[in-house]
C-alpha positions in Angstrom: 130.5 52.3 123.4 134.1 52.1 123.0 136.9 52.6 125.7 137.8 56.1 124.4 134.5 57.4 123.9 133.9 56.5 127.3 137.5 57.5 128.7 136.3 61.0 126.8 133.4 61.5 128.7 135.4 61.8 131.8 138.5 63.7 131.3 137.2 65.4 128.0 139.9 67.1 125.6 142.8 66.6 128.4 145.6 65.1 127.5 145.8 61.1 126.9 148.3 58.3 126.0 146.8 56.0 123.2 148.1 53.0 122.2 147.1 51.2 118.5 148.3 49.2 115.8 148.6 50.0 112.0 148.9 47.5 109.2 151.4 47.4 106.3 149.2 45.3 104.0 151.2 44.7 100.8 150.1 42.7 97.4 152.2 40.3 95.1 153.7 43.9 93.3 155.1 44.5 96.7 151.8 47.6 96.7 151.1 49.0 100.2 147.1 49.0 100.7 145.7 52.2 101.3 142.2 53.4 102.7 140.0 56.7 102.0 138.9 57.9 105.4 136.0 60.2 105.0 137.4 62.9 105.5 138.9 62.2 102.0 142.4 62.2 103.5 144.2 58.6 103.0 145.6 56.1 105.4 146.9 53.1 106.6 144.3 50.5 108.1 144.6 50.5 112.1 143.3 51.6 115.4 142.9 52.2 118.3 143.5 49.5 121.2 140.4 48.5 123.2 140.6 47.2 127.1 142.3 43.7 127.4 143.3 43.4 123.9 147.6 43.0 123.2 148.9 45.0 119.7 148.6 42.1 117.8 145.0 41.5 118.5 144.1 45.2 118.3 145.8 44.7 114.7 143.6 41.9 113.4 140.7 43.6 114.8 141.2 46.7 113.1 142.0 44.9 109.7 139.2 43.0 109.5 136.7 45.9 110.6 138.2 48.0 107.8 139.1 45.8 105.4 137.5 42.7 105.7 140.5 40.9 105.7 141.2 38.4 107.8 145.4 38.6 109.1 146.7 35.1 109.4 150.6 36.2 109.8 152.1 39.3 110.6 155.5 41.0 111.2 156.5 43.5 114.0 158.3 46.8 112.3 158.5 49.0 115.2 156.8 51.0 118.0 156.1 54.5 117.7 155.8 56.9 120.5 157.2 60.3 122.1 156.7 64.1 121.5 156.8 63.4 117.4 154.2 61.5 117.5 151.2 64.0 119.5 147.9 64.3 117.7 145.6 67.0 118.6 141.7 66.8 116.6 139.7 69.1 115.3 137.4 68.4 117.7 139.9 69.7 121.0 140.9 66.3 122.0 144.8 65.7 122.4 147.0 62.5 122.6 150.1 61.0 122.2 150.0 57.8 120.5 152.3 54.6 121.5 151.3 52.6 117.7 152.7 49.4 116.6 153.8 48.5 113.2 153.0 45.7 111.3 153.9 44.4 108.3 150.6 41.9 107.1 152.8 39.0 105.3 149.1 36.7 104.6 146.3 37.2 104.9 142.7 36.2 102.7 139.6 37.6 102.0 137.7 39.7 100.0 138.6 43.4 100.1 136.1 45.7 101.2 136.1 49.5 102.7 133.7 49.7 106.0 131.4 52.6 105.1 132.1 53.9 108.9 136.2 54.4 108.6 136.9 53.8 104.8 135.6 55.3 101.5 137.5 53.4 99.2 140.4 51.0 99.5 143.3 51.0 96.9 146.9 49.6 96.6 149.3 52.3 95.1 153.3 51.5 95.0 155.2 52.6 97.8 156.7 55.5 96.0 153.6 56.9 94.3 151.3 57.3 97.5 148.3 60.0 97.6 149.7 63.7 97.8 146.6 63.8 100.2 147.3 61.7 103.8 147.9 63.3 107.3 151.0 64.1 108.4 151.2 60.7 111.3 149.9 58.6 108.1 153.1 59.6 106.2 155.9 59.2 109.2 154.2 55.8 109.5 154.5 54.9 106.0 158.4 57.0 105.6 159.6 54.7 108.8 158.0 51.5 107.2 159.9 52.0 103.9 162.9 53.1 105.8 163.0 49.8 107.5 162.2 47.8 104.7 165.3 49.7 102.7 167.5 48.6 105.9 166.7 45.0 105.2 167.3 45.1 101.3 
């Protein structure tokens, strides 16, 4: 059982801080990989930080469970938290997330979605993502760009 699930079981829907990692995973054509969640919506690959582990580990952890990539270098883009950035489920529980941004610069492997967390995985060009991704999915992916525009 994971630290949240358990963390859940005591304090229920109240209130929590999160903290994750999300991955920037870009091809040769300079395309940002994209996963299907199954709720159909799409997203970047990332989680959810488990006891012990640092940004950077929780990032190559979540990669490789939902990609099967393995992350062999990595860039920090930012850190995301504050009142823009509260999630509240379906299912009554409520957060505010504290996520790190990375951009994957290598990385090998064969791609493949993890039945669990992704339906498909799919590159698309930055400016030509799925009309259908949550709200957090898209600031993430509108500060990422905005970054990378800052650096260009």
């Amino acid at each position: 059982m994971d630290y949240v699930t358990q963390l859940r079981e005591k304090v229920g829907h109240d209130v929590l801080i999160l903290n994750g990692s999300v991955a920037f995973i870009l091809n040769e054509q300079k395309e940002v990989l994209l996963q299907q969640r199954p709720d159909k919506t799409w997203g970047l690959p990332g989680g959810l930080m488990e006891l012990g582990e640092s940004f950077e580990e929780t990032l190559i952890r979540e990669v490789k469970e939902e990609t099967n990539l393995t992350v062999n270098a990595y860039d920090f883009v930012d850190i995301l938290s504050g009142k823009d950035f509260f999630v509240r489920l379906d299912n009554g529980d409520q957060y505010y997330s504290v996520t790190a941004l990375y951009a994957i610069t290598e990385f090998e492997g064969e791609l493949k979605s993890d039945s669990d967390e992704s339906l498909k995985l799919e590159y698309f060009p930055l400016n030509q993502v799925p009309e259908k991704m949550n709200k957090r999915w898209r600031q993430f992916l509108n500060i990422f760009i905005g970054n990378s525009l800052k650096k260009n």
